[in-house]
Every structure is written in structure tokens, then in C-alpha cells.
C-alpha positions as CSV (number, residue, x, y, z in Angstrom):
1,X,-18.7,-167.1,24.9
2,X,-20.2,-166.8,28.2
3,X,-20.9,-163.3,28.5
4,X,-23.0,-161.4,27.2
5,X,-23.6,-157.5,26.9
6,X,-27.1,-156.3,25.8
7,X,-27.3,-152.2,25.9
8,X,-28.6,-152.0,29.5
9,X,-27.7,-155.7,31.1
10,X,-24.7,-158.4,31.3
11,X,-25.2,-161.8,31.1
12,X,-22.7,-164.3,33.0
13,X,-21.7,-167.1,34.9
14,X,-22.2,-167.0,38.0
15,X,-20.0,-165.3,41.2
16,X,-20.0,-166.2,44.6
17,X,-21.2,-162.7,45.7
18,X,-24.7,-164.0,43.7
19,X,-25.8,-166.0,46.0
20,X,-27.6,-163.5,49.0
21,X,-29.5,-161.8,46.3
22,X,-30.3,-164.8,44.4
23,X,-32.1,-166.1,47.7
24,X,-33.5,-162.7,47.8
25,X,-35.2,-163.3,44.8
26,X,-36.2,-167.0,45.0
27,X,-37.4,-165.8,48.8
28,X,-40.3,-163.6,47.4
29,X,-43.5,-165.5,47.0
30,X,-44.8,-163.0,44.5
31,X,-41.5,-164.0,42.2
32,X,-42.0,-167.5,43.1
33,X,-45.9,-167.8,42.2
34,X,-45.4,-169.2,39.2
35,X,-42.6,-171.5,39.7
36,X,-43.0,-175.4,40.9
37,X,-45.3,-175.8,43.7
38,X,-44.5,-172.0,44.8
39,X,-42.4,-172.5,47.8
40,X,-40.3,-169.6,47.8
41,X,-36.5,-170.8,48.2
42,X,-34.1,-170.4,50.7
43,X,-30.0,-169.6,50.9
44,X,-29.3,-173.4,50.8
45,X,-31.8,-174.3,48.3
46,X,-30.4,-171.4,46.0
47,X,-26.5,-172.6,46.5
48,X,-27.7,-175.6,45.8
49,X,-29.7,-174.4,42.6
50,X,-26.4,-172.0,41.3
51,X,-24.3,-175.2,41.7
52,X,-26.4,-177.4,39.6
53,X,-26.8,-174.3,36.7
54,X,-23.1,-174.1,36.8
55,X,-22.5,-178.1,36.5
56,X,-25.0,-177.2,33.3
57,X,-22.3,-175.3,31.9
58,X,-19.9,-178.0,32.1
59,X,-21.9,-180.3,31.1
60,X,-24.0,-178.9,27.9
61,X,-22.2,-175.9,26.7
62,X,-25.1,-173.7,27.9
63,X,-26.9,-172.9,31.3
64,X,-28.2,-170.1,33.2
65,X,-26.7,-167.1,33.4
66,X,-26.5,-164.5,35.8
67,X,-28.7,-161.2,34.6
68,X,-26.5,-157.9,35.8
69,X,-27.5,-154.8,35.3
70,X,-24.7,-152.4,33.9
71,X,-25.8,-149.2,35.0
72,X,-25.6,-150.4,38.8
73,X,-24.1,-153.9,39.0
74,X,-27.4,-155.2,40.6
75,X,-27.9,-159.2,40.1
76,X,-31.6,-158.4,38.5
77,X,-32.1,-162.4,38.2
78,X,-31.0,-165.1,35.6
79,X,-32.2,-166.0,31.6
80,X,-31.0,-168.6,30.1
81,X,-30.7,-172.3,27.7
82,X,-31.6,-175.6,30.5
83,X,-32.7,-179.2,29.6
84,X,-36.0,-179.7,30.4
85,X,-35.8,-183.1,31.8
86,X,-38.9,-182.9,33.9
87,X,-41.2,-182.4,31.1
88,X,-39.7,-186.0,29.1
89,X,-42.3,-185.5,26.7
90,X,-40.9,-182.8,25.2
91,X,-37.4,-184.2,24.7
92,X,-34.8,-183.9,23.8
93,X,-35.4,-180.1,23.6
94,X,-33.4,-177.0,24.9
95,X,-35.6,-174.5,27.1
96,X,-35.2,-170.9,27.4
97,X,-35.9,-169.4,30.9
98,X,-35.8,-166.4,33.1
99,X,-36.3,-165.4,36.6
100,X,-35.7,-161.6,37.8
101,X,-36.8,-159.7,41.4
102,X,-39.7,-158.4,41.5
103,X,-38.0,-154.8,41.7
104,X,-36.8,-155.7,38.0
105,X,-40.1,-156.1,36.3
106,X,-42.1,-154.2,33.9
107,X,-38.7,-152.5,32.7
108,X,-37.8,-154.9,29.6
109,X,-34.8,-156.7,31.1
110,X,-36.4,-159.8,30.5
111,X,-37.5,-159.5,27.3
112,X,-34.0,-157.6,26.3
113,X,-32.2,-160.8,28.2
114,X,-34.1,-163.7,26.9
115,X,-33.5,-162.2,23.0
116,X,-29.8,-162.1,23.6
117,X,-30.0,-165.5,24.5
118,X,-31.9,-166.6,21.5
119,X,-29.4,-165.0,19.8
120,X,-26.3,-166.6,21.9
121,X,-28.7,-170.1,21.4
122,X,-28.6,-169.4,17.5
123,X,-25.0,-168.1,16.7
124,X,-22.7,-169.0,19.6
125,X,-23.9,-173.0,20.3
126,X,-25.5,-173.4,16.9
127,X,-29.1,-174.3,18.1
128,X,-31.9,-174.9,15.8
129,X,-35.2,-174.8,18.1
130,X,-35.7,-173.3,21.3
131,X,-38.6,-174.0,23.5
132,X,-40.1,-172.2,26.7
133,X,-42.1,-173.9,29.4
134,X,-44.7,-171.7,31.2
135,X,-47.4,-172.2,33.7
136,X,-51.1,-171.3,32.3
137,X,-52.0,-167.8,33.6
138,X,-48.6,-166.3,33.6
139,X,-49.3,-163.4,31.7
140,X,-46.1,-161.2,32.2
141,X,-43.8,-164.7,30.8
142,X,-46.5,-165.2,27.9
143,X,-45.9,-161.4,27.1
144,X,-41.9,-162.4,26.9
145,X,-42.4,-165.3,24.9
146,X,-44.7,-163.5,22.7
147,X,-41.8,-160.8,22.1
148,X,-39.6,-163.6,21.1
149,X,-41.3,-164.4,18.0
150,X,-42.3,-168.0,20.0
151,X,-45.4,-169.9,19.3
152,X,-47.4,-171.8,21.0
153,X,-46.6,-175.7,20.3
154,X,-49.0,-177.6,22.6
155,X,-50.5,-177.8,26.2
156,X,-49.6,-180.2,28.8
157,X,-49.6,-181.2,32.8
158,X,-46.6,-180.5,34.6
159,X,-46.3,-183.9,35.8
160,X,-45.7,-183.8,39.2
161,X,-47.4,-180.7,40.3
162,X,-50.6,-180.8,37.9
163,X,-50.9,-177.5,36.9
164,X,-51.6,-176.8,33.1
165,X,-48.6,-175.7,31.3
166,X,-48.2,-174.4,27.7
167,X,-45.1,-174.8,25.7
168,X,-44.1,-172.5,23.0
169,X,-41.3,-173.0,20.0
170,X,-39.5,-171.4,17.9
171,X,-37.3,-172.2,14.8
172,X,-34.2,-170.8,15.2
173,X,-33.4,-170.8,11.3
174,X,-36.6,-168.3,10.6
175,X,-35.0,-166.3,13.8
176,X,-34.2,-162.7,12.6
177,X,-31.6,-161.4,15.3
């Protein structure tokens, strides 16, 4: 399965018609504040970025997928199951993620994406821990993860930009869909 319909959003692979407003979004600083070093991200870096979330797909079973909202077909941003292979302390391990516009926040889409994704992680590809990766200070992804039923597993460096990160778990046998 790689769709997925939550009451308000659909989750799926990606289209080539993703692409502007995906650069849209990795092009606002305020979105892009708490990601790497916070360069925002231009058209080539984001076809480049699409490309590698699709060869993901291919090549785990899982990836990123494309966060649409139903009501108005609007790509809001993506959620979704990546290796973590920057952080190798943490391997192996399957990260949850999520990235949505500005223009999308504060509404629940994350948190109502990133649940249907635990629950995709759980049933669909048979996953037995999920972990999230945030930066220290990220309030409004800490709020997610806290709606998840995630807890906090230990603190760490991101190792090539420095900045604190926390990682957060979660058991996916005690998950209640």
C-alpha cells in the first residue's frame, strides 16, 4: 500500500506536478529553521531530494510520502518512514518525519499524517519501533511527537551541524491505532 487516506489528507508517492510547491515549501526559511543547517532549498535541490525519497521506496518498502489535502488537492508537505543514516548511532532504526508549508500549520495535518503513518509503519510493513529525530527547541515537532504516544529515548549532537538533538521511540507492539 502506498496510499493512504486519513479523513482530511492523502498520503502518496510522489507526482511530477509536486515539485514547484515542494520548492515552495523547502524555499521558506521559517519552514526550513529547524532543518540541517537552515538553508532553505531550491527547485534543483528539491528534484534532487523527491528523487532520492522515491529510490527510498524502491529500495526499503517505505519512504516519504507526499501529504495532499483532500478538500483542495494542495501538496500541504510530506510525513513519512526514512533511514536515519546520518545519525549512525542510532542504527539500524526507521525514522518518522514530516515537513508541511507554513500555510499548513497549527491545523493538525501533521499530527493526523504522522499517526497514519505509525499506523501504515505498524500494519502495512510490519515494523516494531519507530523513532523521530528532532532539533532541541522545536516545539511545534515535540508537540507532534508527543501526540504520537513517543518518548523521549536520549539526547545527542547532530554530527555534522552540532546542534543538540533529541530522539524519541516508540514501541510499535504497545501502539493502540
Amino acid at each position: 500500500m502506498t496510499e493512504i487516506r486519513t479523513p482530511r489528507l492523502l498520503l502518496r508517492r510522489w507526482h511530477d506536478d509536486d515539485l514547484t510547491p515542494m520548492a515552495d515549501i523547502n524555499a521558506d526559511p521559517q519552514v526550513m529553521r529547524w532543518v540541517d543547517d537552515a538553508s532553505p532549498l531550491d527547485l534543483e535541490d528539491t528534484a534532487e531530494a523527491i528523487e532520492q525519497w522515491e529510490e527510498e521506496w524502491d529500495e526499503e518498502g517505505f519512504g516519504l510520502f507526499a501529504v495532499e489535502l483532500l478538500a483542495s488537492g494542495e501538496l500541504a508537505g510530506f510525513t513519512g518512514l526514512s533511514v536515519p543514516e546520518f545519525l549512525p548511532e542510532v542504527m539500524p532504526a526507521v525514522a518518522i518525519s514530516w515537513r508541511l508549508g507554513s500555510s499548513f500549520w497549527g491545523q493538525g495535518y501533521a499530527s493526523e499524517a504522522a499517526q497514519a503513518t505509525l499506523e501504515f509503519a505498524l500494519q502495512d510493513r510490519g515494523l516494531d519501533r519507530v523513532i523521530s529525530i528532532s532539533r532541541a527547541g522545536d516545539e511545534a515537532s515535540e508537540n507532534v511527537i508527543r501526540k504520537l504516544g513517543m518518548v523521549l529515548e536520549r539526547e545527542t549532537v547532530h554530527p555534522v551541524y552540532g546542534f543538540p538533538l533529541r530522539v524519541h521511540s516508540i514501541d510499535l507492539t504497545e501502539f493502540q491505532a
